[in-house]
N, C-alpha and C positions, 0 to 999 in steps of 0.2 A: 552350338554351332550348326548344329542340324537337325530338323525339324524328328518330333517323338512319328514312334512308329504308328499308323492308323490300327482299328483295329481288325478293320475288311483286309488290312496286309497283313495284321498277323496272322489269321485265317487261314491263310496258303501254308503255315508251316509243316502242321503236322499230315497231309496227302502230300506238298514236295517234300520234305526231309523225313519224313516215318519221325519225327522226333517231338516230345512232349514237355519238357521242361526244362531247362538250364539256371544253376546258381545266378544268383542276382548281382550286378556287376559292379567293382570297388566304386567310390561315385569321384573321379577324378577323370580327367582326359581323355574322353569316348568317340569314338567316329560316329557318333550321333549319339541323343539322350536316350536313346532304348534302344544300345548296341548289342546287348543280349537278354532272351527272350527269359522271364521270370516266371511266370506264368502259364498254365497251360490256354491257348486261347478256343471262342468257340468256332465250330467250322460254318462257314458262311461263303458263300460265292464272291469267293474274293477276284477272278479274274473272269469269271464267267462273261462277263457282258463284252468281250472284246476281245474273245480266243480267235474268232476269226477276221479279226480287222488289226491295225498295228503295221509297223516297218517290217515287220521279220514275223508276218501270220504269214502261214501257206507260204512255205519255202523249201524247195528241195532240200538246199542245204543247210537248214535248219532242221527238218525232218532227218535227217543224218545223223546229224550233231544231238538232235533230243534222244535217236536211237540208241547211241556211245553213249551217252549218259546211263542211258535206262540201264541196258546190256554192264558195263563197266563200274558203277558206281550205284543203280541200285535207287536212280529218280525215278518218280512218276512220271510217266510221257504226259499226260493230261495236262496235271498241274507246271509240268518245264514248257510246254507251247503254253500256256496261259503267261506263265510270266513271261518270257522273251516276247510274246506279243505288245509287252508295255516298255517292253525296250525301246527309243528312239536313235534314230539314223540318223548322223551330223554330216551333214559334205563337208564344212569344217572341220572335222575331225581328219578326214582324208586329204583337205588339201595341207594340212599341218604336218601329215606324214613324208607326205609329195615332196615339200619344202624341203625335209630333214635328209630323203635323199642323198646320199654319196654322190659329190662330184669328182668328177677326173683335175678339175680346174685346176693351175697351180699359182701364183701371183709369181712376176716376174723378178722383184725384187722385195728389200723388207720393206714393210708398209705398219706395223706396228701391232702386227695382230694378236698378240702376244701380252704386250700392255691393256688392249681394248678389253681382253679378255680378263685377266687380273682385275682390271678396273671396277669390274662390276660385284665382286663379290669383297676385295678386302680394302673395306673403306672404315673411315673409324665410328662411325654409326654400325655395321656391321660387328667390328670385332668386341663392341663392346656387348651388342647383342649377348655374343659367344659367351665375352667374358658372365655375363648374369646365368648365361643357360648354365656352365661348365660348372658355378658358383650352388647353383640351386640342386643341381643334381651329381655334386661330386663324389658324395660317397659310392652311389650307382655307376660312375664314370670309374672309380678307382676298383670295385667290385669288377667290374667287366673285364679291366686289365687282368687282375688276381685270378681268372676265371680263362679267361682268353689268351692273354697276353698281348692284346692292342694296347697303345697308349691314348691316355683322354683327348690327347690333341687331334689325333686320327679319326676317333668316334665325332667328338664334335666339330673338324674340319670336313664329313662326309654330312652329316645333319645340317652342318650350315650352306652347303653351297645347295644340297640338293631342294631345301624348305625353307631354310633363313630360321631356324631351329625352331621350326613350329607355324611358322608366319603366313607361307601359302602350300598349302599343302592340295589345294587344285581344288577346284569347284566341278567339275562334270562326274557326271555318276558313272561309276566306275561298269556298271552294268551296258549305259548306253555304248562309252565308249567304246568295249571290248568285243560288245553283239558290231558296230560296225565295222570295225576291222577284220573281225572274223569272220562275216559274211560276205562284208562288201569290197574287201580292201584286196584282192587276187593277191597281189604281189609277196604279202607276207600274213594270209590267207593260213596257213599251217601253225605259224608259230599264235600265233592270237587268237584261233581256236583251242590251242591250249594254254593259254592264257584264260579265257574262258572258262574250261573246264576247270580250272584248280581253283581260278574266283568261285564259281558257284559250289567245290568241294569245303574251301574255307569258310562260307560262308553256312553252311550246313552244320559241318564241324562245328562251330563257334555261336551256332546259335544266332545269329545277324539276318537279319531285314536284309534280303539281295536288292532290292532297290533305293538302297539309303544309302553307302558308302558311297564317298566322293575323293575325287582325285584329280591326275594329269589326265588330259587327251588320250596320252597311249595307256593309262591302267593302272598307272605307279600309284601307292596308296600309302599314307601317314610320315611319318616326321621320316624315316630315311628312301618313301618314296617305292619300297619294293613293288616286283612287279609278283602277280597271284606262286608264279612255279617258285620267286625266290619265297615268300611265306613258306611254302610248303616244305621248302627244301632247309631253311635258316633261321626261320623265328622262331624264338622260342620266352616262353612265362618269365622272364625276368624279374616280376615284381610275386613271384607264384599266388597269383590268386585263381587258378584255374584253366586263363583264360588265356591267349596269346593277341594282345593289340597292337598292332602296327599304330593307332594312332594315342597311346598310350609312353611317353616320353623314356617310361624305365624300359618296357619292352622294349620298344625301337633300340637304344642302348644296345642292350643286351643280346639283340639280334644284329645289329651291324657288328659288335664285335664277333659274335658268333661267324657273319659271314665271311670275315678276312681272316677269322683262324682256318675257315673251310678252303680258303684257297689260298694258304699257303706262307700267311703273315708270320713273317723272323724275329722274334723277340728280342728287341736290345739293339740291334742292325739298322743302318742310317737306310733312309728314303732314295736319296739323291745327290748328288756333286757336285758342285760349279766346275768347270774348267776352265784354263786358261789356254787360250790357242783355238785356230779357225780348223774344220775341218771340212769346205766346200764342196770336194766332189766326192764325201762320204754320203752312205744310206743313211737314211736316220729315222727315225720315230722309236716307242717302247715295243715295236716288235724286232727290231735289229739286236744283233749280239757279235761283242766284238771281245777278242781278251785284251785286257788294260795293256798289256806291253804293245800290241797295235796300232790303239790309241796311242800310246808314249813315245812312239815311232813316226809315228804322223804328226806329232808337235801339240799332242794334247796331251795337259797335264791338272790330275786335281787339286784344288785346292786347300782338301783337306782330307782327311783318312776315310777310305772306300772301304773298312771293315777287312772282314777275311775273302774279301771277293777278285776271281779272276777273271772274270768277266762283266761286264756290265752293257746295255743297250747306249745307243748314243742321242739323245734329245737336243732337237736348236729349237730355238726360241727365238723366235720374230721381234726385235724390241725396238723396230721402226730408224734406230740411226745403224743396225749392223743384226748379226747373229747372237746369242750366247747359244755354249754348247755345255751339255751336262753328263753325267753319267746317272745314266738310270740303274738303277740296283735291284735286286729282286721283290722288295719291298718297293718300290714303285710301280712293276710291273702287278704286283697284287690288290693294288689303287684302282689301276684301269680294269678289271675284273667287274670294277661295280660301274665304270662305262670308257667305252672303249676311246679314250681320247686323249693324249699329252697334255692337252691343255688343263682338261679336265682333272687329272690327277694331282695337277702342279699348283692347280689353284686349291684346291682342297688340303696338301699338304702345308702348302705355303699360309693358307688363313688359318688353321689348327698352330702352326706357330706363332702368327702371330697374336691371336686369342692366348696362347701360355705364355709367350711376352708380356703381354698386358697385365696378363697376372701376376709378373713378380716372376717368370718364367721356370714354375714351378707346374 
């Protein structure tokens, strides 16, 4: 999927990373065909010809940033302005961010936004996807439960919505993208120069070609899409061969479980609730908190059993002819950890059920 490393780029490794050789990598599912470096390579002027030309040569705040390296982690300044100099600057990249933007806007009434959104992820081309992923890698999906205590529906309702379990897993290099944001982008300037920094630490660690890895616009890399600080903080060797790949299908596994035991996942404990009953001039989304006898006061009632819980958040749902309202449970609220959105969580939970559906709901 992505082109072998040159050997004028291997060259950079050992003046940037001080580092000489890494075990040779299992040959299955790699964020490119020379994801880790086997070899010790010869040293050659790999970025020499264009340290001082590039989107991001001769920049204060790059000069900055290679300083914090140097200082913090222990790069060589020469060889870190020689690669960011082969970094490129997308204005694309930034007006994609521009786009993604928080608005204040709220629509006047329901318009269906709810379904529009469902629509795109749990379709039966989709779920059967699941069904084959869930098929192919279930004893890795049942290991992570035993290990984590997520359920396989959870793991691969977060892998499907985020990649379509392997399918697009983003084409922009993961390098360009993060040198523009983090230089060029003010607004969220701080958080993307550390994002930066923990890409080019992963990639040191792991022994990887910094100019090879591919992804989303904003940085997110392999089958569930982490961004560099979550690597550093939740992936981990799943498949133990050394190595930790995010674009490696057991890894990923194994690190999305990992990630929702890290924040907070209840073993055995429902997602969410239907209710019955309207609650219009209530607050609502998965940051509200209300106790269930509140709700049952106000004429909402669930469906079906809320667990040992006394509290739950209150979620509507836009379904174009009216509202549905839900109860969000704490395990919902631990969904949106991995993005901050009702929708978002509802859809992920909702196609992991339905992918164990399809199974024989098993």
């Amino acid at each position: 999927m992505r082109r072998l490393v040159s050997v004028l780029t291997l060259s950079l490794f050992p003046l940037l990373y001080g580092c000489s050789s890494t075990p040779a990598p299992k040959p299955v599912a790699k964020p490119f065909k020379s994801a880790f470096i086997n070899q010790t390579p010869q040293i050659k002027p790999a970025y020499s010809q264009r340290v001082s030309k590039g989107d991001f040569a001769n920049r204060n705040n790059v000069d900055s940033f290679v300083q914090r390296m140097v200082e913090k982690h222990g790069f060589d300044s020469v060889e870190l302005h020689r690669l960011l100099a082969q970094a490129d600057r997308y204005d694309w990249i930034i007006r994609l961010m521009d786009a993604q933007a928080p608005t204040t806007a709220k629509p006047i009434g329901p318009t269906g936004a709810w379904n529009r959104y469902r629509a795109k992820f749990i379709t039966p081309d989709n779920v059967q996807n699941g069904v084959n992923f869930w098929r192919e890698y279930e004893s890795e999906l049942n290991r992570a439960e035993q290990e984590y205590g997520v359920p396989p529906e959870i793991i691969v309702g977060i892998i499907g919505v985020e990649t379509r379990w392997g399918r697009v897993m983003g084409k922009t290099r993961i390098l360009d993208a993060l040198a523009t944001l983090a230089f060029d982008y003010p607004r969220r300037a701080e958080f993307f120069t550390g994002e930066l920094e923990a890409f080019l630490v992963m990639t040191r660690d792991e022994g990887m070609d910094p100019t090879e890895p591919k992804g989303s616009y904003a940085g997110a890399m392999g089958y569930g899409q982490f961004m560099p600080s979550s690597f550093q903080r939740y992936a981990v060797d799943f498949d133990g061969n050394g190595h930790t790949n995010l674009w490696d299908p057991v890894d990923a596994i194994g690190s999305v479980a990992n990630y929702f035991k890290a924040h907070g996942w209840e073993q055995g404990q429902p997602v969410a609730v239907r209710g019955q009953g309207q609650l219009p001039g209530y607050e609502h989304g998965f940051q509200t908190r209300y106790p269930i006898t509140t709700l049952h006061r106000a004429g909402l009632n669930p469906i079906s059993n809320l667990g040992n819980h006394s509290e739950a958040s209150l979620l509507r749902l836009d379904v174009g002819t009216g509202y549905q309202y839900w109860y969000g449970l704490p395990n919902f609220y631990t969904i949106t950890r991995y993005n901050h959105s009702t929708h978002y969580a509802m859809a992920v939970w909702q196609l992991g059920l339905a992918v164990k559906a399809a199974r024989g709901g098993y």
